[in-house]
Every structure is written in structure tokens, then in C-alpha cells.
DOFI-159396 format. One record per atom (N, C-alpha, C): residue in one letter; x, y negated, z negated. Coordinates in pm, whole numbers, plus 32768, in hexadecimal, padded with zeros to 4 digits. Atoms other than C-alpha are relative to their C-alpha. Layout:
BEGIN
aXYZ...
END
This chain:
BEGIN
x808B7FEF7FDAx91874FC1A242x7FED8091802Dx80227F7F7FF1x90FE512DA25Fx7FCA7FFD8085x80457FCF7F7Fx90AA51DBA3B6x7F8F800F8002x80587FC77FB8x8F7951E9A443x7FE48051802Dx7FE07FB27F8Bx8F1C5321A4E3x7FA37FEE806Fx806C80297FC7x8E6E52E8A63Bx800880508081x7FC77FCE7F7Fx8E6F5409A722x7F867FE6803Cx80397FE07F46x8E10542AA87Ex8013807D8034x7FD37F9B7FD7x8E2F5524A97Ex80467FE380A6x7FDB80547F42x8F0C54B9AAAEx804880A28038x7F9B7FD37FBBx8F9C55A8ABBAx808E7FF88039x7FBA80537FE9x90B854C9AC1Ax80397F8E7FD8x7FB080828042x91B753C0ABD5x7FD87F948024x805380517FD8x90E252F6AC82x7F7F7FE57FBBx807C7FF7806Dx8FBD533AABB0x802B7FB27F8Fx7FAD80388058x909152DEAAA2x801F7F878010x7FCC80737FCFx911651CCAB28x7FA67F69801Ax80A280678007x8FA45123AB6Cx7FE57FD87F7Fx804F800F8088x8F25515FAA20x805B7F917F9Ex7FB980448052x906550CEA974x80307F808037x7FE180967F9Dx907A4FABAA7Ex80977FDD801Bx7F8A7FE37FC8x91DA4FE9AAB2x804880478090x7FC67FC77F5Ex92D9506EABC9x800F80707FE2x7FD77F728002x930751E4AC13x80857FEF7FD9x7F777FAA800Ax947351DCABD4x800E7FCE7F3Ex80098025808Fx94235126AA5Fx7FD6806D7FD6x80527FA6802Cx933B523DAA2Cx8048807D7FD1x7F8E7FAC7FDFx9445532DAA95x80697FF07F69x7F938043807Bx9541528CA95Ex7FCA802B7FC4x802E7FE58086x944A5277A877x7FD880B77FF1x80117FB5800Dx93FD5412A8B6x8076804C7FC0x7F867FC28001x956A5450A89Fx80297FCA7F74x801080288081x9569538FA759x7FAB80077F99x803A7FBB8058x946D5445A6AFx7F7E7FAA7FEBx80688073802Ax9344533AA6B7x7F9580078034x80697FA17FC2x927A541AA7A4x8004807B8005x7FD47F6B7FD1x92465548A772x7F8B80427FF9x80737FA57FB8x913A565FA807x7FCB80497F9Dx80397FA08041x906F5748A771x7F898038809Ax804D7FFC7FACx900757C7A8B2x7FE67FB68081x8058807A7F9Bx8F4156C5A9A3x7FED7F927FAAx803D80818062x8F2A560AA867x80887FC37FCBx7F548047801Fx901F54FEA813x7FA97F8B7F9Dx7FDF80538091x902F5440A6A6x80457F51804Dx7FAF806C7FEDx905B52C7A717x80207FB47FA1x7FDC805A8029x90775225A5FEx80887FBD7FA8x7F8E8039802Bx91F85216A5B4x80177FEA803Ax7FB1806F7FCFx922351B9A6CFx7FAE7F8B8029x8008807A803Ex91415098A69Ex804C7FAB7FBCx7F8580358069x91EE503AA59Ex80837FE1802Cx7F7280287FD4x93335042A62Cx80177F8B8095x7FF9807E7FC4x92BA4F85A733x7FC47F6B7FD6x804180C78042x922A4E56A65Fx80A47FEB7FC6x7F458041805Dx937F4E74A586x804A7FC48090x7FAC805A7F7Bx94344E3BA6EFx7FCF7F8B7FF1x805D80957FDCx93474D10A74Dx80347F6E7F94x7FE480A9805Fx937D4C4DA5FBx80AF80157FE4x7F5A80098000x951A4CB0A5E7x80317FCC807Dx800380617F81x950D4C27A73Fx7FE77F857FEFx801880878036x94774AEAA6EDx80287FBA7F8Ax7FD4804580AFx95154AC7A599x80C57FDC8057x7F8580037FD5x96784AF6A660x805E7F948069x7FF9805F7F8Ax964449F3A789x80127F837FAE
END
């Protein structure tokens, strides 16, 4: 399934962290794994969308 692109503009990993309804230290991973990345104030969420739906259903496919 192709990315979405859906920026925003957050100051913080907290900002981040709202928008993508996740925890700061997930947020943190996924930056360090290439699935956020800046242009600025402006941050591209939608791979890591994506990577967080793929979690969600490899989670539930695994249980």
C-alpha cells in the first residue's frame, strides 16, 4: 500500500506524539528508523502511519 503524505508542523516529540497517538519513546524509534523525518518544523507522517497500522495488524495476526 503506498504512503500517504500528511504533514504537520510540530515543535516537539510531544507534538508528534499527540498527532500520531502514540508514546514519546515510540516516536523516538520510529525517528531513528527513518519513518519520521523533518523538513524543518514540518514532519511527513505518513510512513509512519503506515508502520504503525502494519504493527497493529502483525500484532493481532501474531497473538
Amino acid at each position: 500500500m503506498a504512503t500517504k503524505d500528511e504533514v504537520i508542523r510540530a515543535d516537539s516529540t510531544q507534538d508528534l506524539s499527540e498527532a500520531l497517538g502514540c508514546s514519546t519513546d515510540l516516536v523516538e524509534d520510529m525517528r531513528g528508523m527513518g519513518f519520521l523525518d523533518s523538513c524543518g518544523e514540518l514532519w511527513n507522517l505518513g510512513p509512519a502511519r503506515d508502520y504503525l497500522r502494519d504493527a497493529a495488524w502483525a500484532d493481532q495476526l501474531w497473538h
